[in-house]
VEXDREN-2710 file (C-alpha; in Angstrom, 1 decimal):
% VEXDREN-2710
k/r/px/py/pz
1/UNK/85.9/116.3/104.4
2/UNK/87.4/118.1/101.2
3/UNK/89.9/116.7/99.2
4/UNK/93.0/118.9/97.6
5/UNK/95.1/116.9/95.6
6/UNK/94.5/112.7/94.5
7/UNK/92.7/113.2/90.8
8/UNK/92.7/111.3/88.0
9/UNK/96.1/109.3/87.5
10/UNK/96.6/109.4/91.3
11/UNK/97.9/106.1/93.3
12/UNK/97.3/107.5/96.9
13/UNK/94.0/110.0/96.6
14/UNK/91.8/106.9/95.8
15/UNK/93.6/104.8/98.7
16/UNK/92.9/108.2/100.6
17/UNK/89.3/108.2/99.8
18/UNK/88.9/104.7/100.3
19/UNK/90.1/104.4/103.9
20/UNK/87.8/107.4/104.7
21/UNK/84.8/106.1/103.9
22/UNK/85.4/102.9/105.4
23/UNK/84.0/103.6/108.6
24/UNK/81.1/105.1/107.7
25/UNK/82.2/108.3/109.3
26/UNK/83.1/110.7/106.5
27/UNK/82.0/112.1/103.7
28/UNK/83.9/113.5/100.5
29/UNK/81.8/116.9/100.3
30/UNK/83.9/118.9/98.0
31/UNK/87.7/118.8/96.2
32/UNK/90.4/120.4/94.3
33/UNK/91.5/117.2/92.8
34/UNK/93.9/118.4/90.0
35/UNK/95.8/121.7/88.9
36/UNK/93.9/120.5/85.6
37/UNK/90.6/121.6/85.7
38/UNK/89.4/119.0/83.6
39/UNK/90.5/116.5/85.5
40/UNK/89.3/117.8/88.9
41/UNK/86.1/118.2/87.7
42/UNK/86.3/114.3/85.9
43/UNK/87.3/113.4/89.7
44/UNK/84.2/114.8/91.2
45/UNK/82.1/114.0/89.1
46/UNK/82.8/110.7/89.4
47/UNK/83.0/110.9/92.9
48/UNK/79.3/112.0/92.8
49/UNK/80.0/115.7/94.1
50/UNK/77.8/118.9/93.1
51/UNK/79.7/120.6/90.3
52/UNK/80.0/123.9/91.9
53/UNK/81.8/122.0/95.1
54/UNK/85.1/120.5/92.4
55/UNK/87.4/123.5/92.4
56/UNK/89.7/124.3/89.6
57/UNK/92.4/125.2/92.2
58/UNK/93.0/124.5/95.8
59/UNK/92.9/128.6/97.1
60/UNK/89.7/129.2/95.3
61/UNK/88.5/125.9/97.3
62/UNK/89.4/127.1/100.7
63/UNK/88.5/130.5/99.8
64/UNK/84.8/129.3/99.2
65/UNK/84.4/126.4/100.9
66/UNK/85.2/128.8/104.5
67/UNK/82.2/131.0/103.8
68/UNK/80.1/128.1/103.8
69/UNK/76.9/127.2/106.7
70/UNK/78.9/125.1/109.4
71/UNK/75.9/122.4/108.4
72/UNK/77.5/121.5/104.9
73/UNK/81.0/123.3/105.5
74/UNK/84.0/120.5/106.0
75/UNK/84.9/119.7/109.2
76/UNK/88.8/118.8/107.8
77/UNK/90.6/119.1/104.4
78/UNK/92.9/116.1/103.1
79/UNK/95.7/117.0/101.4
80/UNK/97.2/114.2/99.0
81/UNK/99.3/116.2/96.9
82/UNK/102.6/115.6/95.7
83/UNK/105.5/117.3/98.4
84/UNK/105.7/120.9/97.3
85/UNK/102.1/121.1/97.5
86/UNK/101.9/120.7/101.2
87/UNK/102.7/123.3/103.1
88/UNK/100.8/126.4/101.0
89/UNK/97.5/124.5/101.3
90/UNK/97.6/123.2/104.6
91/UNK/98.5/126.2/106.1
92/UNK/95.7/128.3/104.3
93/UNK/93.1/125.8/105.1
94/UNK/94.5/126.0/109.4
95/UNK/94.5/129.6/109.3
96/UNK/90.5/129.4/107.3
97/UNK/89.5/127.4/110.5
98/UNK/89.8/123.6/108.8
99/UNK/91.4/120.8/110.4
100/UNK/93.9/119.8/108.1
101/UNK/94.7/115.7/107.4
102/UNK/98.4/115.9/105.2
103/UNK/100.5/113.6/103.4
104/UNK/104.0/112.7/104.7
105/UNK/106.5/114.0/104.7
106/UNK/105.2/117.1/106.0
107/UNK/106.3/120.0/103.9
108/UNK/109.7/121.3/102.4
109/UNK/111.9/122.0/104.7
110/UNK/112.4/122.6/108.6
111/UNK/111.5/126.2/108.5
112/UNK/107.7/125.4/106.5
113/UNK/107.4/122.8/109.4
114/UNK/107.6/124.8/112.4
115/UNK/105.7/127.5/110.9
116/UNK/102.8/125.2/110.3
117/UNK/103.5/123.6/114.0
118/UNK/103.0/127.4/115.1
119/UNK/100.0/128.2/113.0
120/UNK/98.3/124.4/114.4
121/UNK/99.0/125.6/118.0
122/UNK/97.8/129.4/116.9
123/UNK/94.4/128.3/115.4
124/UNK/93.5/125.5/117.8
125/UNK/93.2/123.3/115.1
126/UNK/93.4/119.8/114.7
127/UNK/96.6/117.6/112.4
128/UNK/97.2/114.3/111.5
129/UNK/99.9/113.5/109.7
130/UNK/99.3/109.9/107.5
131/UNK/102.4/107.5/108.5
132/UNK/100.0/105.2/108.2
133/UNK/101.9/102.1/109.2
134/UNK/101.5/103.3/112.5
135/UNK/97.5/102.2/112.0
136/UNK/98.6/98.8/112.0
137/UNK/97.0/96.3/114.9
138/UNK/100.5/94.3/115.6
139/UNK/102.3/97.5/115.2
140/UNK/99.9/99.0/118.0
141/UNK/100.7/95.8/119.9
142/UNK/104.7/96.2/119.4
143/UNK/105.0/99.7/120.8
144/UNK/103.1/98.6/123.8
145/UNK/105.1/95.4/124.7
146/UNK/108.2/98.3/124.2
147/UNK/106.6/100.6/126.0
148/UNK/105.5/98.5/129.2
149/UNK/109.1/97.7/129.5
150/UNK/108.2/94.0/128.3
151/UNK/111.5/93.2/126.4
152/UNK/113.8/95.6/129.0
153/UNK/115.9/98.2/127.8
154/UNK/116.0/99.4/124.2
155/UNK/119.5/98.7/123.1
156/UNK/119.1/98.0/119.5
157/UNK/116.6/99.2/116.7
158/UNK/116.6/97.8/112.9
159/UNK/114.5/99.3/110.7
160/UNK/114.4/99.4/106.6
161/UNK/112.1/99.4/103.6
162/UNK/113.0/98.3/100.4
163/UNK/111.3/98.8/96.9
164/UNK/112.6/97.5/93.5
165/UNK/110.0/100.0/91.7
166/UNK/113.0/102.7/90.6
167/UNK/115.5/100.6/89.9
168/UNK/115.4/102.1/86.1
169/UNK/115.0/105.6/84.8
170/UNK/110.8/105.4/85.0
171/UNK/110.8/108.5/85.5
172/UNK/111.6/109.3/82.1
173/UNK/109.3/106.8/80.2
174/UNK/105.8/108.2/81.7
175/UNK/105.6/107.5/85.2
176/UNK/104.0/110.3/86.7
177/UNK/104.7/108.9/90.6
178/UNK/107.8/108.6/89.6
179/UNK/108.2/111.8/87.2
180/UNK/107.7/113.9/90.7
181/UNK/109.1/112.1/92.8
182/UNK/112.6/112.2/90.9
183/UNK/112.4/116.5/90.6
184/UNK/113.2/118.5/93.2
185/UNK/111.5/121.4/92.8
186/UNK/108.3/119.1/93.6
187/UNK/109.4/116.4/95.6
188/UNK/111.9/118.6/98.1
189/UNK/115.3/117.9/99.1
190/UNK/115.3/113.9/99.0
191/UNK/114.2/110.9/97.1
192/UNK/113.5/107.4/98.4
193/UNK/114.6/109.2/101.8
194/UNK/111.4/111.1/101.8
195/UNK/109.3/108.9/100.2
196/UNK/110.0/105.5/101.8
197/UNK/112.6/106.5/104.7
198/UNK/110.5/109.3/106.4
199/UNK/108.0/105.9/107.5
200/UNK/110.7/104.1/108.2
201/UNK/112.2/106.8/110.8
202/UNK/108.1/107.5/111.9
203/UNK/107.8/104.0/112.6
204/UNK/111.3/103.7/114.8
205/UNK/110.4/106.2/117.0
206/UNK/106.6/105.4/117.3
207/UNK/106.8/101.6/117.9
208/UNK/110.8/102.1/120.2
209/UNK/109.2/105.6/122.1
210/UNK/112.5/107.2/122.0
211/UNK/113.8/109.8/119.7
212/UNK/116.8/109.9/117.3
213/UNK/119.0/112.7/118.8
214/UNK/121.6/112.4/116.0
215/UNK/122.5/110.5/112.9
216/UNK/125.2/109.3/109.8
217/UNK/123.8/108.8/106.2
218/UNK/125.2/107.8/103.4
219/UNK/122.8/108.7/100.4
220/UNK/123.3/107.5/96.8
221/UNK/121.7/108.2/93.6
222/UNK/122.0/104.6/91.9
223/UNK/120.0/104.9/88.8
224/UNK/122.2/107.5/86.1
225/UNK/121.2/110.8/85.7
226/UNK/118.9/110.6/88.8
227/UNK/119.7/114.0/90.7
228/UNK/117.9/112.7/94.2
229/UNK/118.5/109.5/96.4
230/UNK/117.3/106.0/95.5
231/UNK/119.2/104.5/98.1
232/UNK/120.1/105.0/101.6
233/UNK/121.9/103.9/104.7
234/UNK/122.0/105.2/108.1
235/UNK/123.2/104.9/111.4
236/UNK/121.0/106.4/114.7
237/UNK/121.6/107.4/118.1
238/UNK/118.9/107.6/120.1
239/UNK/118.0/109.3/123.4
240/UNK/118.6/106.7/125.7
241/UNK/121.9/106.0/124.6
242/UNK/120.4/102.6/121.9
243/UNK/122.3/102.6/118.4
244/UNK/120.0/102.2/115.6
245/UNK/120.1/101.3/111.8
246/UNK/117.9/102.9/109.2
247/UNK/117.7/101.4/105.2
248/UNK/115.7/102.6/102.5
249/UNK/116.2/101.6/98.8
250/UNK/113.5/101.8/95.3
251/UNK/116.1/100.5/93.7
252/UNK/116.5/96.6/95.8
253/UNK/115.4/94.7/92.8
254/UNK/112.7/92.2/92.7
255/UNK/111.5/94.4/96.5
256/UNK/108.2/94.8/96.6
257/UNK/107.2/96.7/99.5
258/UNK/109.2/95.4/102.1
259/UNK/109.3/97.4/105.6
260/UNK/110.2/95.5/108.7
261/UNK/111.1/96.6/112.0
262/UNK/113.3/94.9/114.8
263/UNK/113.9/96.1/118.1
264/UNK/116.1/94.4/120.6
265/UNK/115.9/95.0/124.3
266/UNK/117.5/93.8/127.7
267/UNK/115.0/91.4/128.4
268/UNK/114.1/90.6/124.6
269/UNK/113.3/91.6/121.1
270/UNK/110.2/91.9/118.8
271/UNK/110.2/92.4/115.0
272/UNK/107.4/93.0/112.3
273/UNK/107.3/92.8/108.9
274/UNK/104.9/95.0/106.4
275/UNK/103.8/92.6/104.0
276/UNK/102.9/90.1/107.0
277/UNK/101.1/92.5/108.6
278/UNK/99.1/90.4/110.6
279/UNK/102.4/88.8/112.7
280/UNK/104.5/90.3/115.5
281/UNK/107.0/88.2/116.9
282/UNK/108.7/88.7/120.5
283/UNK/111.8/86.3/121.1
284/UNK/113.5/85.5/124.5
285/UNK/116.5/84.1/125.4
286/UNK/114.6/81.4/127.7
287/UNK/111.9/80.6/126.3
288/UNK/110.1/79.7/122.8
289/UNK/109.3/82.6/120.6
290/UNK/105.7/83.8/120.9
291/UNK/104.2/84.9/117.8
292/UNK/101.3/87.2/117.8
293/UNK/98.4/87.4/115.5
294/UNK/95.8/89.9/114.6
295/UNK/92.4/89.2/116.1
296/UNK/93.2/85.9/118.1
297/UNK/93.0/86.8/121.6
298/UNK/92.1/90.5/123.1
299/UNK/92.9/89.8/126.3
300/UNK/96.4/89.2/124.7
301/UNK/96.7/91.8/122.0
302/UNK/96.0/94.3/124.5
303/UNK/93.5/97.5/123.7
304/UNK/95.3/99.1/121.5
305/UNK/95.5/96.6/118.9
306/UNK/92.1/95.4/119.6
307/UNK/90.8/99.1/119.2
308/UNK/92.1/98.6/115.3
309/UNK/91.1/95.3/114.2
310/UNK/88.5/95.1/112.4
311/UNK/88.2/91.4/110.9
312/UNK/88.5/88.1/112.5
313/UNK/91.3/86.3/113.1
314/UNK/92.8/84.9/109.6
315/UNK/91.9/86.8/107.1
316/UNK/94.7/89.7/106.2
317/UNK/94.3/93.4/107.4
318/UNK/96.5/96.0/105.1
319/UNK/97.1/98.7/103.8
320/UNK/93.4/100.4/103.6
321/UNK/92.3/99.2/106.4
322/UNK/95.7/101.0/108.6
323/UNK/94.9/104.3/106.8
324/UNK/91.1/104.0/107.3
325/UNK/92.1/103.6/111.0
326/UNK/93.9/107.2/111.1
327/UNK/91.0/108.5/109.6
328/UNK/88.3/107.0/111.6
329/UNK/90.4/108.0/115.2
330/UNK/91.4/112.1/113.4
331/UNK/87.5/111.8/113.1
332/UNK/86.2/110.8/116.1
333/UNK/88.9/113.8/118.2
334/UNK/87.9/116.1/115.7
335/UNK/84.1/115.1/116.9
336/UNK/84.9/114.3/120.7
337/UNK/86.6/118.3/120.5
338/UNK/83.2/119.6/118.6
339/UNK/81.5/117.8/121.4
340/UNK/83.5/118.2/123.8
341/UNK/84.1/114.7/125.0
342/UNK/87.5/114.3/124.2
343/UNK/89.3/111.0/125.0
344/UNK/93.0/109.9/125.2
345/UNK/92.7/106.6/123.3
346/UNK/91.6/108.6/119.9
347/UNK/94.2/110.6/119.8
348/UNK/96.6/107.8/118.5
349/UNK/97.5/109.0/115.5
350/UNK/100.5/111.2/114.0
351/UNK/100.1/115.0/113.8
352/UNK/102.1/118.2/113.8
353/UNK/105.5/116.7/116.0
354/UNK/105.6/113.9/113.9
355/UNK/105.6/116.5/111.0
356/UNK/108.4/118.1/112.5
357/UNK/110.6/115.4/113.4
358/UNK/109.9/113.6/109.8
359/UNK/111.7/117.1/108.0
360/UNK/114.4/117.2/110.7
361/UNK/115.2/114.2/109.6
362/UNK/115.2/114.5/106.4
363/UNK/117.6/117.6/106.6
364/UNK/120.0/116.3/109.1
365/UNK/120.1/113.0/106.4
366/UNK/120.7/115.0/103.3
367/UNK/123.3/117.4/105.5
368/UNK/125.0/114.4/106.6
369/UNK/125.5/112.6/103.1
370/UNK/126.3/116.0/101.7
371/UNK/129.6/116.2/104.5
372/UNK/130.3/112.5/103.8
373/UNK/128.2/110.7/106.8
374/UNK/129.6/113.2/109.3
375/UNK/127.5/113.0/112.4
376/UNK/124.2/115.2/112.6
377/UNK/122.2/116.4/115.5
378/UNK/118.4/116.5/114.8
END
């Protein structure tokens, strides 16, 4: 792969890089790590790349990189940029013949999305989109107990994520995640809502199978002086006719990185919390609670979750380990297609829809707080 974006300074290029090489799959040939050319060419150095393979800029990159023999050419780019940086890149890199692996939330705005939805289907190329969450063993195992109608009808879904990490004016004392994720111009229309609440929504709809079909938000810039959202609450409506509530705060105090998910059903619920990734609890109303746990029984978990565990059972699978997962099944479809072997179970990661629904969301949110939580259609 090639890397635009995640240099020096970076939180989420070396997590990016990290999961990646994981599996022994992929490797980081070439990068435009920085709009500093100093500090891309620090990054891949470091990362032990040939010095005429670290870019200065990301068009130059794709520009070159295309015109390379298929044998050292990448077969995808990642793109770990902050927001504004998305959609330019990723749609050069589809249209020079590259798979493209993108940050969330997709792009800018609705219109960027469906024109890079277009240009995917146009170039035959592959997209995964990282809500990596959805990587997650007990979260594969919750959307197929949902899914196989285990816990009924969907009537209720509860989903928030809560961070305490904004909860003062950062932004303005150094922070560069927090220096771009506070301006517009870079970070698009919304704050925590993209940041945080764009995985929250993902990871409703992925684990529940439904979609949101419409929407209230109140939005609210806590912290003084803050133009974009720190805090947010929703209400949902899904397709089946299930209410839903969606809550995303950085500025919950003392909040760590707390997403959880609870879905209640006819028959019975399940819920899942982040930062006990390993748990996934059902609950009936006539029986004692089952709890299941990563990497105890397969013939229990089910394949899906077995498919993306990768240590035995007690010891903690996270964060790296749920992105290396995208990236290891985006691989393996983007060598099934090369070989043309293709099979269904790899394709279980997000791409181009998610993309779309993540910025429909995100507009419909904003458009909703804007008119004072009146009701929006996605």
């Amino acid at each position: 792969m090639g890397m635009i974006g995640g240099g020096g300074g970076s939180f989420i290029g070396p997590v990016h890089r990290m999961a990646a090489r994981l599996d022994g799959m992929i490797e980081l040939v070439s990068g435009a790590f920085s709009s500093d050319p100093a500090v891309s060419a620090a990054t891949g150095k470091s990362e032990g790349l040939e010095p005429e393979r670290t870019y200065a800029d990301w068009h130059g990159m794709i520009t070159r990189e295309k015109t390379l023999p298929d044998e050292i050419r990448p077969h995808f780019l990642a793109i770990v940029t902050p927001n504004h940086l998305h959609y330019g890149p990723a749609r050069m890199a589809l249209e020079a013949g590259f798979s493209v692996l993108c940050d969330k939330p997709l792009c800018m705005s609705v219109a960027e999305a469906i024109d890079l939805y277009d240009t995917v289907h146009r170039t035959g190329r592959l997209f995964c989109l990282t809500h990596n969450y959805t990587g997650y063993p007990m979260v594969k195992r919750a959307r197929e107990i949902v899914l196989s109608g285990e816990i009924g009808d969907v009537r209720k879904v509860a989903v928030e994520y809560f961070q305490g990490w904004l909860s003062s004016p950062v932004e303005k004392e150094g922070n560069r995640q927090a220096e771009w994720r506070a301006d517009p111009s870079r970070a698009g229309i919304a704050g925590a809502m993209a940041d945080i609440g764009t995985h929250a929504f993902n990871l409703a709809e992925y684990v529940s199978g439904l979609e949101v079909v419409s929407l209230s938000a109140d939005l609210h810039s806590v912290v003084p002086g803050r133009v974009l959202d720190d805090d947010g609450n929703l209400f949902l409506r899904f397709d089946n006719g299930a209410s839903g509530t969606l809550l995303a705060s950085q500025i919950a105090l003392g909040e760590e990185n707390s997403l959880s998910l609870r879905i209640y059903g006819s028959k019975g619920s399940i819920s899942w919390h982040q930062m006990e990734p390993n748990s996934m609890t059902v609950r009936w109303p006539d029986k004692p609670m089952q709890i299941y746990r990563t990497a105890t029984s397969f013939a229990e978990l089910g394949m899906a979750a077995g498919r993306h565990t990768r240590i035995p059972a007690g010891h903690p699978e996270g964060f790296i380990e749920a992105f290396a997962n995208l990236y290891r099944n985006f691989a393996l479809h983007i060598a099934a297609v090369n070989s043309g072997t293709a099979q269904d179970h790899i394709l279980d990661y997000p791409g181009i829809n998610e993309g779309v629904r993540g910025m429909k969301f995100l507009e419909a949110s904003v458009a909703s707080a804007s008119e004072k939580s009146f009701w929006k259609n996605l």
